[in-house]
C-alpha positions in Angstrom: -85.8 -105.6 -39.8 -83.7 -104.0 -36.7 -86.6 -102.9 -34.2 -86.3 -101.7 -30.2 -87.5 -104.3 -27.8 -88.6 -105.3 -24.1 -89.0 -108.7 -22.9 -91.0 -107.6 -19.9 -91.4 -104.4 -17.4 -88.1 -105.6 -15.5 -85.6 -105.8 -18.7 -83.8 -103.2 -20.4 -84.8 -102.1 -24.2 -82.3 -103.8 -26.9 -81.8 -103.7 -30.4 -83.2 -106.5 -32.4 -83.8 -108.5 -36.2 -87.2 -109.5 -35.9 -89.5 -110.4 -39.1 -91.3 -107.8 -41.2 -94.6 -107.1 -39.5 -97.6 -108.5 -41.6 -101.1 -107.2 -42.5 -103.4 -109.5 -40.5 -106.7 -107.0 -41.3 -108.1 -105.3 -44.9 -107.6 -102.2 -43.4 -104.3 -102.6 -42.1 -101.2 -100.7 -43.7 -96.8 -101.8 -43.3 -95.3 -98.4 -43.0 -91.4 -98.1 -43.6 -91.0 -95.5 -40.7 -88.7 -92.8 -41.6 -88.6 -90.9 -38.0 -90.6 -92.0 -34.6 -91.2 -89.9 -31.5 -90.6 -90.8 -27.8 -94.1 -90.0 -26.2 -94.4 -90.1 -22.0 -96.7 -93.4 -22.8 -94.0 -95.4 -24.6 -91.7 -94.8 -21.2 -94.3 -96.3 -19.0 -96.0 -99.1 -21.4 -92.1 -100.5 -21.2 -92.5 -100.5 -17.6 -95.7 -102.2 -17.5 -98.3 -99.9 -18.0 -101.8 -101.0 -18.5 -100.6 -104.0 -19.0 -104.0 -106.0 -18.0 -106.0 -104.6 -19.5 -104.3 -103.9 -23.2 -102.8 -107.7 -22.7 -106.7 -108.9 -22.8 -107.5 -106.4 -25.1 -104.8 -108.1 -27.7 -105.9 -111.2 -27.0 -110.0 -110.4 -27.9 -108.8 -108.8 -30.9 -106.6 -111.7 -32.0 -109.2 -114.3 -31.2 -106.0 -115.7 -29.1 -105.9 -116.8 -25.8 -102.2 -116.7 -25.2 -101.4 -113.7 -27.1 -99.3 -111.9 -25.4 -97.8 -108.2 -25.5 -94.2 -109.1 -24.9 -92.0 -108.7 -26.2 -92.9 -105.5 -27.1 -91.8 -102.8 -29.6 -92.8 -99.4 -28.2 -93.3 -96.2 -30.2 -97.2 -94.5 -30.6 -96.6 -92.4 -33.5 -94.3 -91.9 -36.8 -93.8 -90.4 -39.8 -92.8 -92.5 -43.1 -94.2 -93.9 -46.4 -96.5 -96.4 -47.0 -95.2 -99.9 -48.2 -98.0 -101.8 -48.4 -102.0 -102.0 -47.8 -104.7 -104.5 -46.9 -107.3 -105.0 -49.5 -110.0 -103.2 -47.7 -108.1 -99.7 -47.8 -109.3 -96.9 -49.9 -107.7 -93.6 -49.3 -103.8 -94.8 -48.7 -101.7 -96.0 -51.5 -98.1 -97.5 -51.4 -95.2 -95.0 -51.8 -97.9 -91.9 -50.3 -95.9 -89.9 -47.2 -98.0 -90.2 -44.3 -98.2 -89.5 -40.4 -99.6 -92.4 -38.1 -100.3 -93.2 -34.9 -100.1 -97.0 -33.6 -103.1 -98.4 -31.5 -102.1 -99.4 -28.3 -102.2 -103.1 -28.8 -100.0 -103.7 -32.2 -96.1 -103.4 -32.1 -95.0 -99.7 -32.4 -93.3 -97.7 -34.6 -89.4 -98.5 -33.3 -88.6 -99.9 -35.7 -87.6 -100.0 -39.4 -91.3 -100.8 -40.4 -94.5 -100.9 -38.5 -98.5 -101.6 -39.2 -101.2 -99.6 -38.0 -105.1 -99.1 -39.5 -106.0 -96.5 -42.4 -107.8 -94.8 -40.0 -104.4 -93.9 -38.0 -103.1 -92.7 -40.6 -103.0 -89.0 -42.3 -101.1 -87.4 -45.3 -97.9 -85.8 -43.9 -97.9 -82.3 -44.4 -95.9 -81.1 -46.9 -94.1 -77.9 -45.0 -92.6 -80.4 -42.7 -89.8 -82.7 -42.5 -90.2 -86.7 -41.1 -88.6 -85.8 -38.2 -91.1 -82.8 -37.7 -93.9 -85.1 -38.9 -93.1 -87.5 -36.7 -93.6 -85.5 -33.1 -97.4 -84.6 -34.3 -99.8 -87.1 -34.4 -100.7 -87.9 -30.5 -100.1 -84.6 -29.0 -101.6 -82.7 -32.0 -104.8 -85.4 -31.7 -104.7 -85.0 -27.9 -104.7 -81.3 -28.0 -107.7 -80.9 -31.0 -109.7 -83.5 -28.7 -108.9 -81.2 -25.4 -110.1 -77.9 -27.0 -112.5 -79.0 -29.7 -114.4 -82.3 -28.1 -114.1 -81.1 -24.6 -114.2 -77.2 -24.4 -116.3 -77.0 -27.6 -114.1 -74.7 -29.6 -114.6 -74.0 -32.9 -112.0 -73.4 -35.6 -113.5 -72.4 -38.1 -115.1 -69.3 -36.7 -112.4 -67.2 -35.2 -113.1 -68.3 -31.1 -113.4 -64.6 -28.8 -112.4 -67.1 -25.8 -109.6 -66.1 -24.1 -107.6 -69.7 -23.3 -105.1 -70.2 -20.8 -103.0 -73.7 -20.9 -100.8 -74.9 -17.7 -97.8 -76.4 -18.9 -97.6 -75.0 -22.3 -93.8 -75.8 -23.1 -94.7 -80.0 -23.6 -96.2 -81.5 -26.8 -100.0 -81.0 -26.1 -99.0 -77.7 -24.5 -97.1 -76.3 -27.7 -99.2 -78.1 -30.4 -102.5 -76.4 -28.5 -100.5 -72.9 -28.3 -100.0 -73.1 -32.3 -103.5 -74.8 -32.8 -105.4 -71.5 -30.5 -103.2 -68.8 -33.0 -104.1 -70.5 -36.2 -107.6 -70.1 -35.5 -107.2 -66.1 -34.5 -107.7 -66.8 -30.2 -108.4 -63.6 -28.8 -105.5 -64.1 -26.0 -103.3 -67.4 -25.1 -101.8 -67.6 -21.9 -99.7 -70.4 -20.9 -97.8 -71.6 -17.8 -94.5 -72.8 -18.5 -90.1 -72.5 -16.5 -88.5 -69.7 -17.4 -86.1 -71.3 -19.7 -88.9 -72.3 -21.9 -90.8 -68.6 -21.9 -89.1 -67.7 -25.4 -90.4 -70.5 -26.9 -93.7 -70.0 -25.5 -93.4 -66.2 -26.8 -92.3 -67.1 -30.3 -95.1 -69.5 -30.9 -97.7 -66.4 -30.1 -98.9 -67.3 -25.8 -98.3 -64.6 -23.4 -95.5 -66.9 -21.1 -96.4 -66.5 -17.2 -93.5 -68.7 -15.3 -95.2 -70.8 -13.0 -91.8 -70.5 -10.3 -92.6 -67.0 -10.0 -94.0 -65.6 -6.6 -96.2 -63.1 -8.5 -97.5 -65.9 -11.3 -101.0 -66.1 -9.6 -101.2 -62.0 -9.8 -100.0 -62.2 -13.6 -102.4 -64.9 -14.5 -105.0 -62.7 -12.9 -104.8 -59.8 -14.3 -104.3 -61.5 -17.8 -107.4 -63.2 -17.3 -110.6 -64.2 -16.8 -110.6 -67.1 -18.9 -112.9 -68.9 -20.6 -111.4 -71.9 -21.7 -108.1 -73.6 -18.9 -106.3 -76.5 -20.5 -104.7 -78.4 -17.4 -101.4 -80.9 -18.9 -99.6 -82.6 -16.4 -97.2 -85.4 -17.0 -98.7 -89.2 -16.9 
């Protein structure tokens, strides 16, 4: 299969043939990846990052001294259908549409097929497209984990807190936006340029451009807030 790859933090990405990626656990599951998304992470894991620590984590989890995590194949999330599956999985069967992300230690996703656990992996909505599928899983995970785990929120009472999010035209920012609407916010405000404030609009947050000299009055008087979701970039 053709797949992107690294040698090490110094050398450029190329295109490879590499072999088909084997299920090595029961609950492992070969996707055929159909679309893949560029998230911040996969630009600094090819530079190097957390390299350490995820390099001893790979080689506890392979019971292999030498394993190393180059080359590597970057890519932490996908959209495709499922190939194959490990004899221990339950809820995935071959040929099912699914979303996925990739733990940080396998191979990512690439590439024309990729492996992951059951657990990474979710049906793929059916309003959506792969490419559409594929830009969901981490921010929409990081975002649910941000105002659900952390700021107790809860979606399935309609929340009176009014939420504002700085940096609201990324990923998490946008996917949290949608997420705060769906479950009938009182009021989302979100930080974002001024190229991006239509955006913002359209998917239902009041935009405040954060270039502006009179952004700290406008966020006042839209506030106070009960819930702030700070993004910045990695």
């Amino acid at each position: 299969m053709r797949a992107w790859q690294v040698d090490s933090p110094t050398d450029p990405i190329r295109l490879r043939h590499i072999p088909l990626p084997q299920l090595s656990k029961p609950n492992h599951v070969l996707i055929k990846v159909e679309a893949a998304s560029v998230n911040p992470i996969d630009t600094l894991m090819v530079s190097g990052y957390g390299n350490e620590v995820l390099e001893k984590w790979k080689r506890v989890d392979a019971w292999d001294s030498t394993a190393s995590r180059f080359p590597l194949t970057p890519g932490r999330d996908c959209s495709g259908i499922v190939e194959m599956v490990g004899p221990g999985v339950r809820g995935i069967a071959p040929g099912d549409k699914v979303i996925a992300v990739i733990p940080a230690i396998l191979q990512g996703s690439h590439a024309e097929y990729v492996v992951t656990e059951e657990s990474c992996c979710s049906s793929m909505p059916t309003n959506l497209d792969f490419p559409q599928a594929a830009a969901m899983p981490y921010v929409a995970n990081t975002a649910w984990a941000a105002l659900v785990t952390v700021a107790r929120m809860n979606p399935r009472s309609k929340p009176t807190e009014r939420v504002l999010i700085h940096g609201g035209a990324g990923g998490v920012g946008t996917m949290a936006i949608q997420m705060l609407k769906a479950w009938g916010t009182d009021k989302v405000v979100a930080t974002c340029s001024e190229d991006s404030a239509e955006m913002v609009r359209r998917l239902g947050a009041i935009p405040v451009d954060y270039r502006s000299p009179k952004a700290r009055e406008q966020l006042i008087e839209e506030g106070p807030f009960e819930v702030i979701l700070r993004l910045r970039r990695l």
